[in-house]
C-alpha positions as CSV (number, residue, x, y, z in Angstrom):
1,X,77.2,61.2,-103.2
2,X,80.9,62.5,-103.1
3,X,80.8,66.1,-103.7
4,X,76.6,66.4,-103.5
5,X,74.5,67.1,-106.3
6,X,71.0,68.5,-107.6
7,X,69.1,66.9,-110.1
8,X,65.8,67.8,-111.6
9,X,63.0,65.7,-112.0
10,X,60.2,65.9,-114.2
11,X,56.8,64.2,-113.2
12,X,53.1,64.5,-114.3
13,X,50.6,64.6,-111.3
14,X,46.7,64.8,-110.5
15,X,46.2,68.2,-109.6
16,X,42.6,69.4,-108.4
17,X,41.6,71.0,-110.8
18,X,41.2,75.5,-110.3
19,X,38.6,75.8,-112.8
20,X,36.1,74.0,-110.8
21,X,37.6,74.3,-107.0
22,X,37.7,70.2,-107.5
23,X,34.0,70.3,-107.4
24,X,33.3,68.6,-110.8
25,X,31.6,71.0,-112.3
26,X,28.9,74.5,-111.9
27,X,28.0,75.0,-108.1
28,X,24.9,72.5,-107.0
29,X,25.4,71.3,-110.2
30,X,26.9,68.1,-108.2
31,X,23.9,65.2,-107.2
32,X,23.6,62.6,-105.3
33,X,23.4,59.1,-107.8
34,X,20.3,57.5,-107.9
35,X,21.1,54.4,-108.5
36,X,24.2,53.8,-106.1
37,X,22.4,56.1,-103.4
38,X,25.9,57.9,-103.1
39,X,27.9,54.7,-102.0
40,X,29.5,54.1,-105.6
41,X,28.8,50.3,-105.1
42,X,25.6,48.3,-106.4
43,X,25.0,45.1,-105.5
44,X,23.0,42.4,-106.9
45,X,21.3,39.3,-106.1
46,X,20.9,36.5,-108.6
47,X,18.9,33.1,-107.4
48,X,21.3,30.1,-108.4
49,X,19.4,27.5,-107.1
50,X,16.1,26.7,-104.8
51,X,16.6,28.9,-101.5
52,X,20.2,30.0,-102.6
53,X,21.3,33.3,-103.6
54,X,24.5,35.1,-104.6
55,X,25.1,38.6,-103.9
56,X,27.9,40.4,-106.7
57,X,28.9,43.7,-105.3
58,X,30.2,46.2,-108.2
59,X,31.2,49.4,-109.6
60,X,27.9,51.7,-110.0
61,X,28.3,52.1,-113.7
62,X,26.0,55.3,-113.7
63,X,28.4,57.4,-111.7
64,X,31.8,55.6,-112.0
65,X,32.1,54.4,-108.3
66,X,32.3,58.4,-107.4
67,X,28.5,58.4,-105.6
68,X,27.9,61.5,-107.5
69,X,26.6,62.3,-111.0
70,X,26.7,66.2,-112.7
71,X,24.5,66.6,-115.9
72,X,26.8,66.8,-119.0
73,X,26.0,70.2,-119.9
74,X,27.2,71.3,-116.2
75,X,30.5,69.6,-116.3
76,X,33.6,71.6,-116.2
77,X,35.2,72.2,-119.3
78,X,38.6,71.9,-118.1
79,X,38.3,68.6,-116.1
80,X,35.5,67.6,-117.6
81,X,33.7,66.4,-114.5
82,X,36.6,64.4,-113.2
83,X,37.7,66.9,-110.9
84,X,41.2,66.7,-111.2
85,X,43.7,67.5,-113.9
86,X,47.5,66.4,-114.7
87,X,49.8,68.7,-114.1
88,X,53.7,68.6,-115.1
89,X,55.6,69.0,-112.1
90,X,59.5,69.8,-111.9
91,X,61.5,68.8,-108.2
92,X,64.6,69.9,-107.5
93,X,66.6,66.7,-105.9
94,X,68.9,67.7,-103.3
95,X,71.9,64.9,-103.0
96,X,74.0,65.8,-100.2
97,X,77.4,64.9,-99.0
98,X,77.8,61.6,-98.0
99,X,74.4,60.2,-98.9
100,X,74.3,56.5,-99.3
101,X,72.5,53.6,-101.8
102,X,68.9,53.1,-100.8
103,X,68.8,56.4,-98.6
104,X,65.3,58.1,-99.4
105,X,64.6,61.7,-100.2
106,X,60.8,62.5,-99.2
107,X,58.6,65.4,-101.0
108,X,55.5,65.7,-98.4
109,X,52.5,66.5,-100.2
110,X,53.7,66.5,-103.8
111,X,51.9,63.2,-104.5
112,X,48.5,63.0,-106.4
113,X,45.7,64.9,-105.2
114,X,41.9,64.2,-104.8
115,X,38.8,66.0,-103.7
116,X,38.6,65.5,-99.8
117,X,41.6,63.5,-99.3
118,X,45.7,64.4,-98.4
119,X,48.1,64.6,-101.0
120,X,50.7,61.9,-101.1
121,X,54.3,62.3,-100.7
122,X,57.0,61.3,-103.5
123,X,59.8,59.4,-102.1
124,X,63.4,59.4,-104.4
125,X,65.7,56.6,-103.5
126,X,69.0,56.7,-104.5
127,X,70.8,54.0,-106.6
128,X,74.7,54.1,-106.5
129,X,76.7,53.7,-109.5
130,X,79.1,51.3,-109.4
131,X,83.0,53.0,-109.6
132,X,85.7,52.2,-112.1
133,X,88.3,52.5,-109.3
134,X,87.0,53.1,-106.1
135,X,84.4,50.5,-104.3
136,X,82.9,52.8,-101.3
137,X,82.0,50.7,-97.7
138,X,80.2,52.9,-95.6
139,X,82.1,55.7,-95.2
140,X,85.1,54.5,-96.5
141,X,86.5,54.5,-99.6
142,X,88.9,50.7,-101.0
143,X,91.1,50.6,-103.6
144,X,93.2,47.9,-105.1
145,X,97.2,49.4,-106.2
146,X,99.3,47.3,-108.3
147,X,103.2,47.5,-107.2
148,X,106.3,46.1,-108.4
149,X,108.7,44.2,-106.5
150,X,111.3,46.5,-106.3
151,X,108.7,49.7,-105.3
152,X,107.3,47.1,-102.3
153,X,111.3,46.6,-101.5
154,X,112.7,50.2,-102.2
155,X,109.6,52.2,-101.6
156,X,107.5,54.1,-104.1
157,X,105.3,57.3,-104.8
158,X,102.1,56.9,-106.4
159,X,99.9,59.5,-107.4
160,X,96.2,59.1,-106.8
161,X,92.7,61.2,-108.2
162,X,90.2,61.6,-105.9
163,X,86.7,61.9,-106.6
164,X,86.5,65.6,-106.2
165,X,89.6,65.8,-109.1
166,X,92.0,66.2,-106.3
167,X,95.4,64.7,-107.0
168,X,97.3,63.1,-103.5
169,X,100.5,61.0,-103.6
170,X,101.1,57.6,-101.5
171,X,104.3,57.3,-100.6
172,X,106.1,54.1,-98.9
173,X,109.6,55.3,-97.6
174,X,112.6,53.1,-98.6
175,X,113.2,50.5,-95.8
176,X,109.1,50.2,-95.3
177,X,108.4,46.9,-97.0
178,X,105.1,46.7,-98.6
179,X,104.0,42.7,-98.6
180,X,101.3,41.7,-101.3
181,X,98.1,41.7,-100.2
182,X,98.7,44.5,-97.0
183,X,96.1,46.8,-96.3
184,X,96.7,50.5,-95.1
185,X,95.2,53.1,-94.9
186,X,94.9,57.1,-95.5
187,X,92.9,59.0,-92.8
188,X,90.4,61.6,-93.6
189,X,90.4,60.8,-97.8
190,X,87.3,58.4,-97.9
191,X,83.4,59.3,-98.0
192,X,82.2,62.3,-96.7
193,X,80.3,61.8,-93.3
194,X,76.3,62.4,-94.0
195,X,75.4,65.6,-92.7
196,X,79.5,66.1,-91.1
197,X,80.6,67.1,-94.8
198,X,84.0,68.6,-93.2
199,X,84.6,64.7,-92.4
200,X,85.5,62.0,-94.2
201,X,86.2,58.1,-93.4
202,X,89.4,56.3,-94.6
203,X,90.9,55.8,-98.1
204,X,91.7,51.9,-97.5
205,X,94.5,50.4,-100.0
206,X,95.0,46.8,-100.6
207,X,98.4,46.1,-102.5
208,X,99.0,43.5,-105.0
209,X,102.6,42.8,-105.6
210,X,104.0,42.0,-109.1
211,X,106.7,39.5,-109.1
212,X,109.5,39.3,-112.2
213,X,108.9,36.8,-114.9
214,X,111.6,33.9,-113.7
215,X,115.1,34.2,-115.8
216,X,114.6,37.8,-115.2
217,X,117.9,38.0,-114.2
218,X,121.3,35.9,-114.9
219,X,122.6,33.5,-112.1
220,X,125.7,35.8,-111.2
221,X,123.4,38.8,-110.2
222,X,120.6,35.9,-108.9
223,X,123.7,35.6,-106.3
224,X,124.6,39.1,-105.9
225,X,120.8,39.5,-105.0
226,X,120.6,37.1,-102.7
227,X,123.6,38.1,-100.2
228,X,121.6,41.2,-100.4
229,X,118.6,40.3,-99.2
230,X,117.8,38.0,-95.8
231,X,119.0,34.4,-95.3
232,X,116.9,31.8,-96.5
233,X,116.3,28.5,-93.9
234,X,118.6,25.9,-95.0
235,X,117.4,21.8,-94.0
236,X,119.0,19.2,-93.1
237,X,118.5,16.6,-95.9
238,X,117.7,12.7,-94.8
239,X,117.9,9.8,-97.0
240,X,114.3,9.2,-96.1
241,X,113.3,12.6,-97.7
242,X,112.7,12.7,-101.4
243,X,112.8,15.9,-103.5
244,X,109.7,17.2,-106.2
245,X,109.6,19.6,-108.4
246,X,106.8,22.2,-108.5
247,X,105.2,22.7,-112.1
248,X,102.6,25.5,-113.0
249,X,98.9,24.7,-111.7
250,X,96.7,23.8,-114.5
251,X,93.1,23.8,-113.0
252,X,91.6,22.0,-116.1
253,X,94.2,19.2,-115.7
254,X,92.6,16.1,-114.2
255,X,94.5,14.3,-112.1
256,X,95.6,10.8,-113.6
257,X,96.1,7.7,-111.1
258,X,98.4,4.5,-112.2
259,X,97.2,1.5,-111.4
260,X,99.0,-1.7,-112.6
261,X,100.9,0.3,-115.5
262,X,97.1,1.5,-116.7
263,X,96.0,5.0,-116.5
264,X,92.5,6.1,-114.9
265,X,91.5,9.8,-115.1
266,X,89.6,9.6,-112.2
267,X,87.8,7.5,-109.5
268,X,84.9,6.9,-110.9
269,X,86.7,4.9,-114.3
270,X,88.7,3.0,-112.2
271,X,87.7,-0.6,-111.7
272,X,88.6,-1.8,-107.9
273,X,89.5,-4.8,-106.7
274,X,87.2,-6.7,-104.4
275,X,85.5,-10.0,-103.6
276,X,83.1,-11.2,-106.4
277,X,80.6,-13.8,-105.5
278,X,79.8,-17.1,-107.3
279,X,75.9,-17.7,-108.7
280,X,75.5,-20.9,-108.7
């Protein structure tokens, strides 16, 4: 859907048969059927009760439903009296430029054929792959890029393979701070445009930053790195304010409640207080 394609496929079809011009068999060899009068259908009537009848409409079993019979020795040898024949057929699938999941590619009249009636059409539909690096949105094209800190600070290059085996290379220029999670974006390097296959949407990149493990560095540079970079808010502290510590999240952790020196894990395990009434 990138760079287009063409893909064969290989089908097997009712074809009218050559031998026989579709006609079944020799010429005026074809008669009407006697006992369907030429509608394929017979119907019957069975008596289930005083004054009640039940009509059953069915298949005419002499002729198949097909209104006609042809003696056996009359029949085409090729299709034996059926008229048609399979056929393997081979379609050359054209995938252009920009195509998208669930567009259709229509083949008029390469469906199955029958005496008397239009052929069909074969309809493709395309099913996108999903990408190992690249998730396409319309005509554009998002990627996720993992930076360090000091590339998101300092600026980076980072060499990127397009899906035509090009190679281009982001850069972020020192002094351009990248923050974790930003979005930008490269003009002109997403999809190609459906039937425009000289344009081509955006190339959108969402950064993730990757921050140092902590005691990554000793408390003498910690210092030396902090008059580099910009002052941090300072507070006022009252005696009314009371300082925590933060501790790693732990999702599977329930959170415990004290009540009277016992431990509850949660709500529901924890016996209330209330007014309890007297039964006499």
């Amino acid at each position: 859907m990138y760079n287009g394609a063409t893909r064969k496929l290989a089908l097997q079809k009712n074809v009218i048969c050559d031998k026989c011009e579709g006609r079944g068999g020799k010429k005026g060899a074809v008669e009407c059927c006697p006992n369907c009068r030429g509608t394929g259908m017979q119907i019957r009537i069975h008596q289930i009760g005083p004054g009640m009848v039940q009509q059953i409409q069915s298949v005419c079993m002499e002729c198949q439903g097909h209104g006609e019979r042809i003696s056996p020795k009359d029949r085409c040898k090729s299709c034996t009296g059926r008229k048609i024949v399979r056929e393997k057929k081979i379609l050359e699938v054209h995938i252009d430029k920009g195509m998208k999941d669930g567009q259709k590619i229509t083949f008029h009249g390469e469906g199955d054929q029958e005496p008397g009636l239009e052929p069909g059409d074969i309809i493709i539909v395309l099913d996108q792959k999903d990408h190992s690096v690249f998730t396409r949105r319309d005509e554009d094209l998002l990627l996720s890029m993992d930076i360090q800190l000091v590339e998101a600070l300092c600026g980076f290059q980072k060499p990127i393979t397009t899906l035509d085996n090009r190679t281009i290379i982001i850069t972020s220029h020192p002094g351009q701070v990248v923050k974790h999670g930003a979005v930008k974006s490269v003009l002109n390097e997403g999809m190609p445009i459906y039937r425009r296959p000289y344009e081509k949407g955006r190339l959108i990149i969402e950064f993730r930053v990757n921050f140092p493990e902590s005691g990554f560095l000793s408390s003498d540079k910690l210092s030396l790195l902090e008059k580099l970079l910009p002052t941090r808010q300072e507070i006022e502290e009252t005696e009314e304010m009371e300082q925590v510590d933060l501790v790693d999240f732990d999702p599977s952790q329930k959170r415990k409640h004290h009540y009277n020196g016992e431990v509850y894990e949660d709500d529901e395990h924890h016996p209330r207080g209330g007014v309890q009434c007297q039964t006499s």
